[in-house]
N, CA, C and O atoms as a MOPAC input file, in Angstrom:
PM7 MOZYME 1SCF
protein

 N    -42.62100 1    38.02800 1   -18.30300 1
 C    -42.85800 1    36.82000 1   -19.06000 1
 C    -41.79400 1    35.76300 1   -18.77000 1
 O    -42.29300 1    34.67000 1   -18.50200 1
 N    -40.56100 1    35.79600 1   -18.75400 1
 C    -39.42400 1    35.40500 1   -18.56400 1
 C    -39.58600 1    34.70200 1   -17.19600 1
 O    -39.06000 1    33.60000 1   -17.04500 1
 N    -40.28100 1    35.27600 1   -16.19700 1
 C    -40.54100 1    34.30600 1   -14.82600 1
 C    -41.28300 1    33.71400 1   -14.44200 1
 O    -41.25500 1    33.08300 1   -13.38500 1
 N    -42.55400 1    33.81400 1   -15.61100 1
 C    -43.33900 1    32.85000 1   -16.08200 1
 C    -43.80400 1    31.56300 1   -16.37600 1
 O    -44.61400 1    30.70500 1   -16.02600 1
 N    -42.25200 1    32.01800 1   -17.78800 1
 C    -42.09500 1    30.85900 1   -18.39200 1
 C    -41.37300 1    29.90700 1   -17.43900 1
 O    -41.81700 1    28.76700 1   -17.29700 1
 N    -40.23300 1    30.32900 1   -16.74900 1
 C    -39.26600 1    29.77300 1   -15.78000 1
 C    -40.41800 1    29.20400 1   -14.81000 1
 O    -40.23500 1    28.12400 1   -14.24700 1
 N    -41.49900 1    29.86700 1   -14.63400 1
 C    -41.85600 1    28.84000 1   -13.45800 1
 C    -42.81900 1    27.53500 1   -14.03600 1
 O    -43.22500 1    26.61700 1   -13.32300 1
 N    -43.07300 1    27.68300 1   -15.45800 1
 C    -43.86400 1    26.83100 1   -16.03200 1
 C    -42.98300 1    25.80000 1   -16.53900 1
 O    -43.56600 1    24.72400 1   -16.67100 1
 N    -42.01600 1    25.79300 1   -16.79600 1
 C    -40.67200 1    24.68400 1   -16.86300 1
 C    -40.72500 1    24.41700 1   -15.94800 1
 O    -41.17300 1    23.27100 1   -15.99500 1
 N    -40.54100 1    24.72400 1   -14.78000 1
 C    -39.98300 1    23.96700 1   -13.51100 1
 C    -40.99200 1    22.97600 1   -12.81500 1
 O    -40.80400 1    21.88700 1   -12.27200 1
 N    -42.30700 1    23.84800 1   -13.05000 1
 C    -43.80300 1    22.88600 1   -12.74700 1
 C    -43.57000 1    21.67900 1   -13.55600 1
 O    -43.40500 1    20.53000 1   -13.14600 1
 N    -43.58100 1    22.10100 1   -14.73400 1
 C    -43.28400 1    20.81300 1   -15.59700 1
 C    -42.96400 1    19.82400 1   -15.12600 1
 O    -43.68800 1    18.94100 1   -14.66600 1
 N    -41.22000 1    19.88800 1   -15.22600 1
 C    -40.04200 1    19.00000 1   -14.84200 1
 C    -40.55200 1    18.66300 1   -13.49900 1
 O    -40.51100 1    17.43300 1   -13.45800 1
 N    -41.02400 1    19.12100 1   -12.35000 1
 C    -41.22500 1    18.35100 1   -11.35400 1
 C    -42.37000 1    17.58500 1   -11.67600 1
 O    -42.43700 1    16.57900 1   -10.97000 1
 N    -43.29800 1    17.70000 1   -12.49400 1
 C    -44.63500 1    16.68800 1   -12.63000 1
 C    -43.91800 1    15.07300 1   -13.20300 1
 O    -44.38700 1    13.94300 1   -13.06900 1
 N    -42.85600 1    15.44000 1   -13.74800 1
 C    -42.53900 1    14.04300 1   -14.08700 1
 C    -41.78300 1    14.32500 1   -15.68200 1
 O    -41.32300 1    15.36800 1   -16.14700 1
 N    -41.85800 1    13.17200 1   -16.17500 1
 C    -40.68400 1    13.11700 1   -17.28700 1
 C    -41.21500 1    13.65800 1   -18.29800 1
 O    -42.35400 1    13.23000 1   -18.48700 1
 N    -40.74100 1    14.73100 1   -19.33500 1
 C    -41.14100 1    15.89800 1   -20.28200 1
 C    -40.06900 1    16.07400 1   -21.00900 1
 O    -39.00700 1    15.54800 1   -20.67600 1
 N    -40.18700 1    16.88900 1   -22.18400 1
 C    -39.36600 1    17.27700 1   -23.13800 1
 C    -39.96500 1    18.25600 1   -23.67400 1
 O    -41.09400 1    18.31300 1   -24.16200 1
 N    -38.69600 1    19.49000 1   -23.50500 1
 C    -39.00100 1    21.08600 1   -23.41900 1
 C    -38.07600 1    21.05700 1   -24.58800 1
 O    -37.04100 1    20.41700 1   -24.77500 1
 N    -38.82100 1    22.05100 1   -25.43800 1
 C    -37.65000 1    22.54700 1   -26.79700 1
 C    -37.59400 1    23.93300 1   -26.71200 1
 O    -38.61200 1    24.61600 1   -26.82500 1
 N    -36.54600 1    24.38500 1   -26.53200 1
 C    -35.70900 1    26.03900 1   -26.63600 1
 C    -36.28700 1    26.52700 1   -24.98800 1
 O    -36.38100 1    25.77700 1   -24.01700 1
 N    -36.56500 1    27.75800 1   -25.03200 1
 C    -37.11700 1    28.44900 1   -23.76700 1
 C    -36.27000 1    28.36500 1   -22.87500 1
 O    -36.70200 1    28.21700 1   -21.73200 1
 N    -34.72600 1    28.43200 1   -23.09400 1
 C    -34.00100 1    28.54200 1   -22.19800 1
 C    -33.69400 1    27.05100 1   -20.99700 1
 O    -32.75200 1    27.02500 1   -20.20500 1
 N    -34.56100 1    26.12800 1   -21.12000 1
 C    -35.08300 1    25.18500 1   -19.96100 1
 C    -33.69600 1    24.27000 1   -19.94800 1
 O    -33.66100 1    23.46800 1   -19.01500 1
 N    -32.77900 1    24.26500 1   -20.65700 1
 C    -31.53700 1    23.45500 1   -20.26700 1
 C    -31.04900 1    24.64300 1   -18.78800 1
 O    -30.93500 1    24.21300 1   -17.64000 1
 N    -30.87400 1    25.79600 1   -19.08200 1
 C    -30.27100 1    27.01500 1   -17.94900 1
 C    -31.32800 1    26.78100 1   -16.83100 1
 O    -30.87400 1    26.34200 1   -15.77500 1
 N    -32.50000 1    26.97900 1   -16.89100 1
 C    -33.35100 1    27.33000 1   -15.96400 1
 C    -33.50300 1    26.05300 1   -14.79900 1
 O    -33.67100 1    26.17800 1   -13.58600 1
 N    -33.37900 1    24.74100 1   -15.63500 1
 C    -33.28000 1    23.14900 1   -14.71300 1
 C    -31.53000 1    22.74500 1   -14.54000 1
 O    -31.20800 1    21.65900 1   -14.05700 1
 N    -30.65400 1    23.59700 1   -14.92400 1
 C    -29.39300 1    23.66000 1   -14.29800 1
 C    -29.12500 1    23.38700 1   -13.28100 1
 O    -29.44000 1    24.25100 1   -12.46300 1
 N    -28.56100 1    22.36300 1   -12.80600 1
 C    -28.17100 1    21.44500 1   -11.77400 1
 C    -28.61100 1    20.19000 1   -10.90400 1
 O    -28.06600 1    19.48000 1   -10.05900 1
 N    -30.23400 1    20.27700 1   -11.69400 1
 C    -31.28400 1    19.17000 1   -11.48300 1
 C    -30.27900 1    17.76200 1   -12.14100 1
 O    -29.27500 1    17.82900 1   -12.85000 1
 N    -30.95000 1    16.60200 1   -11.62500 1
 C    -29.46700 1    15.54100 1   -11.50900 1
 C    -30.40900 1    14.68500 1   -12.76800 1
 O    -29.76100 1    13.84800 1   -13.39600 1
 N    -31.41600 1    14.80400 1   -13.03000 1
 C    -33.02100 1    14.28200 1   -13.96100 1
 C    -33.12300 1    15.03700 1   -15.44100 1
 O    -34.03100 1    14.93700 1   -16.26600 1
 N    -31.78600 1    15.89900 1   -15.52100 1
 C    -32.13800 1    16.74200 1   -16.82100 1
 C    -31.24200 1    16.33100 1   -17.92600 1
 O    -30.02200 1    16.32500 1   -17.76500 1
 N    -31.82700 1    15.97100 1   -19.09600 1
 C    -30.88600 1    15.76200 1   -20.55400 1
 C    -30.82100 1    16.82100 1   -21.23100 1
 O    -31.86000 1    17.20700 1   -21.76500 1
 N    -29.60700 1    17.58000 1   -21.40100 1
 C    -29.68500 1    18.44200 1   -22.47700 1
 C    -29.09600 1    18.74400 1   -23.81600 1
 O    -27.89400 1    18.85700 1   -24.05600 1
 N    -29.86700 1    18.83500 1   -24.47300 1
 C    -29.32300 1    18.42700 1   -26.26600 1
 C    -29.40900 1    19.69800 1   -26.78300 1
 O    -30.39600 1    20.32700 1   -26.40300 1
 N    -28.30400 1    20.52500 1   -27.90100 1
 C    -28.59500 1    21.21300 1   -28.81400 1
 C    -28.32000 1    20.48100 1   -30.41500 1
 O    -27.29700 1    20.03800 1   -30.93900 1
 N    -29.67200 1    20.58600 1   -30.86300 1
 C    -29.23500 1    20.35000 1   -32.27800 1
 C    -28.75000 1    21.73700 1   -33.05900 1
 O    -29.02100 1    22.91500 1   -32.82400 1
 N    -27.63900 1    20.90700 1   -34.43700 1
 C    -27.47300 1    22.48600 1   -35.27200 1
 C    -27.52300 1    21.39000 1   -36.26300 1
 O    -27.65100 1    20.17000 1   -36.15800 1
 N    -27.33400 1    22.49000 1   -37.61000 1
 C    -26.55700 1    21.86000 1   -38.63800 1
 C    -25.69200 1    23.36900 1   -39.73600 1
 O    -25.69300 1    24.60000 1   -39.71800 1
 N    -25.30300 1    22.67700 1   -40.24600 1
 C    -23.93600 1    23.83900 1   -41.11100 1
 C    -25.47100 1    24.74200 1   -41.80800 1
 O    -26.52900 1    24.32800 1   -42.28200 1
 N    -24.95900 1    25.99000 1   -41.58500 1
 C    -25.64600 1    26.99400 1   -42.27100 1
 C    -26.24700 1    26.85400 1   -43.93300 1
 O    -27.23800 1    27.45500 1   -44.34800 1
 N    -25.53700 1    26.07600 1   -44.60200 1
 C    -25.92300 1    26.19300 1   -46.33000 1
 C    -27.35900 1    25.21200 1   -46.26700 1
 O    -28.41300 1    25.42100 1   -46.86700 1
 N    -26.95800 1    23.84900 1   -45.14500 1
 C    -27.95900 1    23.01100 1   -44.98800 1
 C    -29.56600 1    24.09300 1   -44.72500 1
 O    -30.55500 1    24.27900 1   -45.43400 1
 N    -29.14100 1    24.62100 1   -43.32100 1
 C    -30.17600 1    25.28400 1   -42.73200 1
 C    -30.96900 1    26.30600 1   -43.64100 1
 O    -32.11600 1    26.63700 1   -43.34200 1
 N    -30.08300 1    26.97600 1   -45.17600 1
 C    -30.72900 1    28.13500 1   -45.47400 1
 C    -31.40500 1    26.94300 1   -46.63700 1
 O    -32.58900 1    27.04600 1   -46.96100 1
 N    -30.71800 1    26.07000 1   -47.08400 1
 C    -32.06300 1    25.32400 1   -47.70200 1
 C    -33.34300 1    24.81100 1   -47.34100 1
 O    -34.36000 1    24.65900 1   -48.01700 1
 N    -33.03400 1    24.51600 1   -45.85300 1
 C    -34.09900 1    24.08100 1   -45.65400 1
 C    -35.02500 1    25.00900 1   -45.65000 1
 O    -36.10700 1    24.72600 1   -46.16500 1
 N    -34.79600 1    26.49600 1   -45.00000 1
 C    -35.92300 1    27.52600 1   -45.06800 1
 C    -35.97400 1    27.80300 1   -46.58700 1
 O    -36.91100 1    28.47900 1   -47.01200 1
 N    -35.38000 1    27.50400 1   -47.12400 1
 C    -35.64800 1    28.25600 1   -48.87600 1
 C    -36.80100 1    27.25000 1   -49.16200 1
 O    -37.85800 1    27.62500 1   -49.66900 1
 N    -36.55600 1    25.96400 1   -48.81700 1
 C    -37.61600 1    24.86800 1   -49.15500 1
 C    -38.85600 1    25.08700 1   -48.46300 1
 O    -39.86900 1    25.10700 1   -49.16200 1
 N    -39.01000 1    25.31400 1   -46.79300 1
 C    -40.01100 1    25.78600 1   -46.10800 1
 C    -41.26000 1    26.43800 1   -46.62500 1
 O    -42.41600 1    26.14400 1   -46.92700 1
 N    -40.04800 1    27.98400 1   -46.55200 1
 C    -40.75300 1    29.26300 1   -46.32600 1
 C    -40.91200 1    30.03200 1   -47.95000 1
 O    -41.68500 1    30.96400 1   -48.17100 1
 N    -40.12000 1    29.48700 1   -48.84400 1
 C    -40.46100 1    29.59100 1   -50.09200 1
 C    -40.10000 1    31.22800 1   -50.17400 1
 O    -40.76500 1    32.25600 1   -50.30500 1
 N    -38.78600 1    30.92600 1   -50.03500 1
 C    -37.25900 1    32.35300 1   -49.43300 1
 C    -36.13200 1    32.08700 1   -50.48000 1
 O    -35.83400 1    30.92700 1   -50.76000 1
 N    -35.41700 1    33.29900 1   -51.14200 1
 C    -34.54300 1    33.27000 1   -51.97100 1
 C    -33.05800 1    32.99700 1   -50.57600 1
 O    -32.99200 1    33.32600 1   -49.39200 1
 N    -31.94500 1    32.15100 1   -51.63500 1
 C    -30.77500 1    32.15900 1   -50.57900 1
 C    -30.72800 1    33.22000 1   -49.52600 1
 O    -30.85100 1    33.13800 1   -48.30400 1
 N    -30.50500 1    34.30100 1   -50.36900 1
 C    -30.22000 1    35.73200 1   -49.24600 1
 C    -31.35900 1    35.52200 1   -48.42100 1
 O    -31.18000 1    34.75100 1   -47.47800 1
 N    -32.49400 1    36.02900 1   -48.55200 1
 C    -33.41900 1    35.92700 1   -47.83300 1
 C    -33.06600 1    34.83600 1   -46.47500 1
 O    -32.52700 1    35.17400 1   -45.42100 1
 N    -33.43400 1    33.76100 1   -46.76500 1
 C    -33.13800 1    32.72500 1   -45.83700 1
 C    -32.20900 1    33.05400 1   -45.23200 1
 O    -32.37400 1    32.97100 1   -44.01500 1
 N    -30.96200 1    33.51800 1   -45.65400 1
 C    -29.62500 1    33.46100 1   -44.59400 1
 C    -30.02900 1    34.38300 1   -43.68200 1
 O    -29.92300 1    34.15200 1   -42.47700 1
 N    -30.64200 1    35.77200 1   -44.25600 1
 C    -30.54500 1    36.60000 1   -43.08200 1
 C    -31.72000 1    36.41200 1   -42.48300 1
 O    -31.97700 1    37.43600 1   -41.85200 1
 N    -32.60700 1    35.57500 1   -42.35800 1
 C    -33.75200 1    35.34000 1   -41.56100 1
 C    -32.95700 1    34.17600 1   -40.46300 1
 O    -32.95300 1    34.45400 1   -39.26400 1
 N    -32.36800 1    33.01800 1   -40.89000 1
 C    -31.45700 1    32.19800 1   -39.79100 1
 C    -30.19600 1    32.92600 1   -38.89900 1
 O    -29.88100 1    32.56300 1   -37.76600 1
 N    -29.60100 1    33.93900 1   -39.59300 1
 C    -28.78500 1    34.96500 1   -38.94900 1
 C    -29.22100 1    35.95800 1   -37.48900 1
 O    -28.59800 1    36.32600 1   -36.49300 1
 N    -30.84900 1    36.16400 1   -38.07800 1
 C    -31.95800 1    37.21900 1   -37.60700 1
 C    -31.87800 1    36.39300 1   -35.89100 1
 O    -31.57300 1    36.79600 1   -34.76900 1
 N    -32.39700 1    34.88300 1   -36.54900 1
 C    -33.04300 1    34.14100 1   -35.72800 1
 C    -32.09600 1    34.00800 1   -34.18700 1
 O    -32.25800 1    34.26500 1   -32.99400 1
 N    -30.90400 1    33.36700 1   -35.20500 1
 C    -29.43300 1    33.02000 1   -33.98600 1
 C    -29.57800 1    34.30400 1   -33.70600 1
 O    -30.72800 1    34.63700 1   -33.42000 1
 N    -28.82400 1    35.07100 1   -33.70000 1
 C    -28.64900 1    36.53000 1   -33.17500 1
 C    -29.71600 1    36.66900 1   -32.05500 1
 O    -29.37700 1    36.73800 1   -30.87400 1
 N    -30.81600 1    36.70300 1   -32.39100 1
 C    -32.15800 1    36.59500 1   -31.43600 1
 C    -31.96200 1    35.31600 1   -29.80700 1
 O    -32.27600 1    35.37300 1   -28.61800 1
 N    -31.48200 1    34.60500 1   -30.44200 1
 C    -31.80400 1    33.59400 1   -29.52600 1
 C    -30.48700 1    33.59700 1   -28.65700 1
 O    -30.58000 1    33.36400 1   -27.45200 1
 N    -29.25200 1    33.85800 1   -29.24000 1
 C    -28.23500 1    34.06600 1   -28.51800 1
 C    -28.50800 1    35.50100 1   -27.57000 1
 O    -27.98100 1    35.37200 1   -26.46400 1
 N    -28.94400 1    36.32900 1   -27.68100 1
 C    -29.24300 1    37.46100 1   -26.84700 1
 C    -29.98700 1    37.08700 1   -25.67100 1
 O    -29.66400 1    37.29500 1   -24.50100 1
 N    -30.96000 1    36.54300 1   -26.08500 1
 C    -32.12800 1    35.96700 1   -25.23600 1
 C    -31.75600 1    34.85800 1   -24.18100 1
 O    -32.23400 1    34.74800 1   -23.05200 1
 N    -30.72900 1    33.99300 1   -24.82500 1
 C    -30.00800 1    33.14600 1   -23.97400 1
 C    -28.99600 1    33.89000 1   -22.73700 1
 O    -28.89100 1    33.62700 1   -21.54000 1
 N    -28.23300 1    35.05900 1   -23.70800 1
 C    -27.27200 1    35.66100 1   -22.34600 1
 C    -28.26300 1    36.52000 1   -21.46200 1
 O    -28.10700 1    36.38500 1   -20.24900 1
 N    -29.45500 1    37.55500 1   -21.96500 1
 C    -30.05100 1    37.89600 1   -20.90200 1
 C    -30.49700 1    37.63300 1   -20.53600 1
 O    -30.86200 1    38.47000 1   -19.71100 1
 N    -31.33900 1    36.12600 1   -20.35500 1
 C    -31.71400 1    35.61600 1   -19.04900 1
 C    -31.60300 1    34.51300 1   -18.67100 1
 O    -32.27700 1    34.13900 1   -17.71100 1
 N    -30.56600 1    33.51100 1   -19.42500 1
 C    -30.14300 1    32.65200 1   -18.88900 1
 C    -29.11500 1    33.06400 1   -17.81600 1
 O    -29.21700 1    32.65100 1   -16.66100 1
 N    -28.10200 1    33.90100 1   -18.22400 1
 C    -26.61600 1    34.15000 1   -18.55400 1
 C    -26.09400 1    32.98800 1   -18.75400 1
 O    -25.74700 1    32.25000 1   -17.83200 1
 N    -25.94400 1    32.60200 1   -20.43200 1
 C    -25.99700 1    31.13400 1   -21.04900 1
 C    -25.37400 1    31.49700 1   -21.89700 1
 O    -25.74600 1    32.62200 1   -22.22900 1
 N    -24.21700 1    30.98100 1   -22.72700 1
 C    -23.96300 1    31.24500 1   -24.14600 1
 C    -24.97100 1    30.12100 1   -24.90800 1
 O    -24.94600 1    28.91900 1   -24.64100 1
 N    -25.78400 1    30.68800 1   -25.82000 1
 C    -26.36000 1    30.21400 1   -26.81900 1
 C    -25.82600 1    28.80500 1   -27.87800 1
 O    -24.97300 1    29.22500 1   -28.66000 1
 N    -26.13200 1    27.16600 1   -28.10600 1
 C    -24.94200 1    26.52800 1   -28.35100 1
 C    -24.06200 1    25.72100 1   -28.12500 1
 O    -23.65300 1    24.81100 1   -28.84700 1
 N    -23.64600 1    26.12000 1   -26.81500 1
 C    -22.64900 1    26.05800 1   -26.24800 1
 C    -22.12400 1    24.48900 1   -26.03200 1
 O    -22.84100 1    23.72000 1   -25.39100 1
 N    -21.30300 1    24.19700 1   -26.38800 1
 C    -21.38300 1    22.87200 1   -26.31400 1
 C    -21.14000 1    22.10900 1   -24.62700 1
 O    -21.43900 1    20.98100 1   -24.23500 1
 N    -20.49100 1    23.24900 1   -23.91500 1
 C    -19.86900 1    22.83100 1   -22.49600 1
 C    -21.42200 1    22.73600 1   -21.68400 1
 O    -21.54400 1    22.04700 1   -20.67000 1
 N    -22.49900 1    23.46900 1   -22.23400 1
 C    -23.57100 1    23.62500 1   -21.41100 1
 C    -24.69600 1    22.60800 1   -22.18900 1
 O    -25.85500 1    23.02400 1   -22.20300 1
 N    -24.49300 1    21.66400 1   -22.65700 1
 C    -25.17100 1    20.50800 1   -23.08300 1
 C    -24.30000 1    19.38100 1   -22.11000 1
 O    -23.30700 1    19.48600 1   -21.38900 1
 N    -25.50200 1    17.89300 1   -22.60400 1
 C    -25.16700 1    16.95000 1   -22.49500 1
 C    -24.63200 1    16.40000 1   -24.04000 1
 O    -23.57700 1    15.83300 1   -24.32400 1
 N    -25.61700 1    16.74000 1   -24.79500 1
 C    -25.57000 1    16.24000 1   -26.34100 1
 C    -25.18100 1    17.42200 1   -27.17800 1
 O    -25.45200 1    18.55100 1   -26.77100 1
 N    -24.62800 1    17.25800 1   -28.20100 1
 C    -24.92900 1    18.12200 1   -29.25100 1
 C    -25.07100 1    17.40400 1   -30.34300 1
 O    -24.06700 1    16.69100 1   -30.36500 1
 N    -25.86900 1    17.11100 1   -31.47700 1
 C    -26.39100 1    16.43000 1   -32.80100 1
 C    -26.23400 1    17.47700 1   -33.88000 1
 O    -26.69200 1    18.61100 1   -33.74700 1
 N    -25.63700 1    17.10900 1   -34.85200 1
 C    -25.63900 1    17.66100 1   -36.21500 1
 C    -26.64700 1    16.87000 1   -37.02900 1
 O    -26.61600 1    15.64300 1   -37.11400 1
 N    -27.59900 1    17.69900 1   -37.66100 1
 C    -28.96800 1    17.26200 1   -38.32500 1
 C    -28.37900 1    16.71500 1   -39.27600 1
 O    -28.83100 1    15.68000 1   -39.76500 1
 N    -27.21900 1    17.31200 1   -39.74600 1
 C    -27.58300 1    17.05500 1   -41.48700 1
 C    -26.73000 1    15.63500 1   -41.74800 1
 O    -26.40100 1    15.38200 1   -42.90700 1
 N    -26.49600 1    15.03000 1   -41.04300 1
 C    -25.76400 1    13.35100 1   -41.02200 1
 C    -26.97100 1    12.55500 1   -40.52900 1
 O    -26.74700 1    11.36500 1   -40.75100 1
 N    -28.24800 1    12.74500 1   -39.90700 1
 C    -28.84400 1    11.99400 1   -39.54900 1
 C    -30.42500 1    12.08500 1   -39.86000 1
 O    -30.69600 1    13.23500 1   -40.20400 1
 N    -31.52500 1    11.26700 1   -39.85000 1
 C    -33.05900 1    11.89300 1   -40.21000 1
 C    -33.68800 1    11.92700 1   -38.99100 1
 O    -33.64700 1    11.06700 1   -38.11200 1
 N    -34.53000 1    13.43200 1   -38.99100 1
 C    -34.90200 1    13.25000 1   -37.18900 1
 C    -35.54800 1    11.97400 1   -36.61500 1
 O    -35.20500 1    11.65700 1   -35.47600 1
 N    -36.16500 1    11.44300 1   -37.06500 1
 C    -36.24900 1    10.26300 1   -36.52500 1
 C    -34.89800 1     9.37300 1   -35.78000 1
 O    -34.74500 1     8.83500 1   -34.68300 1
 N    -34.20100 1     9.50900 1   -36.77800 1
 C    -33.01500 1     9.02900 1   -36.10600 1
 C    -32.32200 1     9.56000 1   -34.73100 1
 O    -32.01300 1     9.00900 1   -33.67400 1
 N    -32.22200 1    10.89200 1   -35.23600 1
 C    -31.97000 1    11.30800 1   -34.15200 1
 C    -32.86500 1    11.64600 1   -32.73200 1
 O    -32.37200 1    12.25100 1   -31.77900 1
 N    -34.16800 1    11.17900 1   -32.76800 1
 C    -34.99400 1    11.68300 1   -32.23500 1
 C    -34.41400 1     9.97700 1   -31.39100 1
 O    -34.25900 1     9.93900 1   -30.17100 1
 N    -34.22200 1     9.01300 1   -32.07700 1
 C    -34.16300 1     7.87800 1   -31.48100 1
 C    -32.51200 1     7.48800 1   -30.32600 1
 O    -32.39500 1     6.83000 1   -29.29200 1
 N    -31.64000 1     8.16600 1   -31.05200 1
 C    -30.20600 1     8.53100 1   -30.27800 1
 C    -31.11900 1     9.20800 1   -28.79300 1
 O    -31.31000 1     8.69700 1   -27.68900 1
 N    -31.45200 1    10.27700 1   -29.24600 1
 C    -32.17100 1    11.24700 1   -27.82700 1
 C    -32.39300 1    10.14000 1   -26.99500 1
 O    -31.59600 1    10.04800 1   -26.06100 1
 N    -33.18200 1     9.34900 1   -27.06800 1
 C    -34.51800 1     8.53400 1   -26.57800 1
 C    -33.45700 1     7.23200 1   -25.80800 1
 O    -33.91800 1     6.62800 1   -24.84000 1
 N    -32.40400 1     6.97700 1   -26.19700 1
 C    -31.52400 1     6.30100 1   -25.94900 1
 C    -30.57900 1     6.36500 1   -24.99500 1
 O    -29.97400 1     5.51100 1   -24.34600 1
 N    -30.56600 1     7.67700 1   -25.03800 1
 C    -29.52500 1     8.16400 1   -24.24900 1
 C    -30.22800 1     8.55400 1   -22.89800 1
 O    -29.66000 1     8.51500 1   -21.80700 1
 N    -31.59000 1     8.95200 1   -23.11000 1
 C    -32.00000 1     9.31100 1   -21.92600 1
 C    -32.65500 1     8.05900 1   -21.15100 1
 O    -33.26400 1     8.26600 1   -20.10100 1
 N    -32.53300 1     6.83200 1   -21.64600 1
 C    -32.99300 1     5.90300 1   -21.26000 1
 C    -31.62400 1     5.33400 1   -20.25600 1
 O    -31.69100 1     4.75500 1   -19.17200 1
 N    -30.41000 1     5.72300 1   -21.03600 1
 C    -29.43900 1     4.93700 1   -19.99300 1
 C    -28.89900 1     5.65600 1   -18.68700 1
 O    -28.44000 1     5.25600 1   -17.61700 1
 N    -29.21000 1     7.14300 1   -19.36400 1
 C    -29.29600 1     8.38400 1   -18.30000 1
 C    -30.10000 1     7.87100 1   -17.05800 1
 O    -29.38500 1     7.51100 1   -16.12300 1
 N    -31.54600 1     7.76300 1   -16.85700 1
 C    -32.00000 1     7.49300 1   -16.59900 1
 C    -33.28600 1     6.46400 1   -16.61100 1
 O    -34.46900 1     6.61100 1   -16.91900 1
 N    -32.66700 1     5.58600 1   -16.23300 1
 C    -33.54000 1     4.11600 1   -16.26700 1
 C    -34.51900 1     3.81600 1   -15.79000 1
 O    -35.25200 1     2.87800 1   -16.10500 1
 N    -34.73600 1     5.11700 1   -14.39700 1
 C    -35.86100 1     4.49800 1   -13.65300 1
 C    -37.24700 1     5.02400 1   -14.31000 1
 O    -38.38500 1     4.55800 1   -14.26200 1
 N    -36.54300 1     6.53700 1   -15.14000 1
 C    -37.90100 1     7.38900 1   -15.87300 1
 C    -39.09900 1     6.52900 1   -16.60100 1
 O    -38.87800 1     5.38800 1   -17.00500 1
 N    -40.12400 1     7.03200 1   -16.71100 1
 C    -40.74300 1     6.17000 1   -17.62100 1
 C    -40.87000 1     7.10900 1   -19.17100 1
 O    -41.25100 1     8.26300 1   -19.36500 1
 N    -40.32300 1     5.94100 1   -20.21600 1
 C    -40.22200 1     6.68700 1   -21.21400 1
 C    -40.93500 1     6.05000 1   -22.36000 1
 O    -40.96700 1     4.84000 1   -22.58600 1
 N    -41.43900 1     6.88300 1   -22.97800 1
 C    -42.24000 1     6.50800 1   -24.44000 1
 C    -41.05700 1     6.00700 1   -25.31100 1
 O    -39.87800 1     6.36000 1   -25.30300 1
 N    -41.80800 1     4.94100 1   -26.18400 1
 C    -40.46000 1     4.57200 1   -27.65100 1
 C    -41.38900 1     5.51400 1   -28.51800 1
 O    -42.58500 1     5.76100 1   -28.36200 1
 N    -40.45800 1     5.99200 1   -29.52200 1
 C    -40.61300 1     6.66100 1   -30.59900 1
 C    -41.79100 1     5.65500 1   -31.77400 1
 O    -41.63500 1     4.60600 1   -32.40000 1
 N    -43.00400 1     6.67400 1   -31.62300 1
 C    -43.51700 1     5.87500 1   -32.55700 1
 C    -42.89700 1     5.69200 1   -34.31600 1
 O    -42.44300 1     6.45800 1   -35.16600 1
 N    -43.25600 1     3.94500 1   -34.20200 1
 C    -42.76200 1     3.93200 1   -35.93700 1
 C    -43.95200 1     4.26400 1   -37.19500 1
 O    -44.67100 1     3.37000 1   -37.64100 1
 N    -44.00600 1     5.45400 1   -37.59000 1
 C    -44.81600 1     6.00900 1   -38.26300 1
 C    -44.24400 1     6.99200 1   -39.41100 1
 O    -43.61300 1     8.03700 1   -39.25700 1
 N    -44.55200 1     6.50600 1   -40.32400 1
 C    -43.43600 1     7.49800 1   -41.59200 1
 C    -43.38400 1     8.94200 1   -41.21200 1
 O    -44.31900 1     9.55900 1   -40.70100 1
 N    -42.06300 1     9.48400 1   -41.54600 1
 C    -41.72200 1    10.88800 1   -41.50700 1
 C    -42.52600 1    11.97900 1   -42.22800 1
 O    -42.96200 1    11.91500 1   -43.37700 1
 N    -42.63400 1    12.87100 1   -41.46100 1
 C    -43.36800 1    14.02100 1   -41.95900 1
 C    -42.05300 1    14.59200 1   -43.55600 1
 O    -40.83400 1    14.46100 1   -43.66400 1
 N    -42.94900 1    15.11100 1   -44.35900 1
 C    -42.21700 1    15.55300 1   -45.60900 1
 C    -42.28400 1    16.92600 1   -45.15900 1
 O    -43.43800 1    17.29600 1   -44.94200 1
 N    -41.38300 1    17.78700 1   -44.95700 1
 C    -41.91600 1    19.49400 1   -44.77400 1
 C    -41.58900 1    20.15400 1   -45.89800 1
 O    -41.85600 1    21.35100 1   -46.01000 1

């Protein structure tokens, strides 16, 4: 599955300008000169509210389901990226959610990859009220 997915990122990214979330695709387009890479986080108390609000999860609950999750994804990152999960040296960006509304930050992204690359052709963020989750 894993060489799969890797080759379905890479089809991607060569068809032209895209935006891949998780799946390893910052590691896998590693060294391509056309790639932006962002990790968002935010502080854990933020994150277990938000799943308490979601998923309709007591504190505990939530923590160890976001604990479950990282743990998961950091594994998954070292065995087949060989990536630390995070990492801030292996981004371009890193964004903390809980100072900004994704929109906002969806619009920083959009900004940055515009000065990154100028020649791309890029969508503006439609202005359309925020989803409530």
């Amino acid at each position: 599955m894993w060489l799969a997915q890797a080759r379905a990122i890479t089809k991607l990214a060569d068809e032209g300008s895209c935006v891949i979330v998780g799946r390893c695709a910052g590691a896998i387009l590693r060294g391509r000169k056309n790639v932006l890479t962002v990790f968002v986080h935010a502080p854990l108390e933020i994150r277990i509210n938000h799943v308490m609000d979601r998923d309709g999860l007591d504190s505990k609950e939530a923590e160890e389901r976001i604990k479950t999750i990282d743990r998961e994804r950091a594994e998954h990152s070292l065995s087949f990226a060989n990536a630390t999960w995070g990492a801030a040296e292996t981004h371009h960006l890193v964004l903390d959610s809980s100072i900004q509304s994704p929109r906002d930050a969806a619009k920083l992204i959009a900004n940055l990859a515009k000065k990154a690359f100028p020649e791309a052709p890029l969508s503006p963020c439609p202005e359309k009220p925020e989803r409530k989750s």
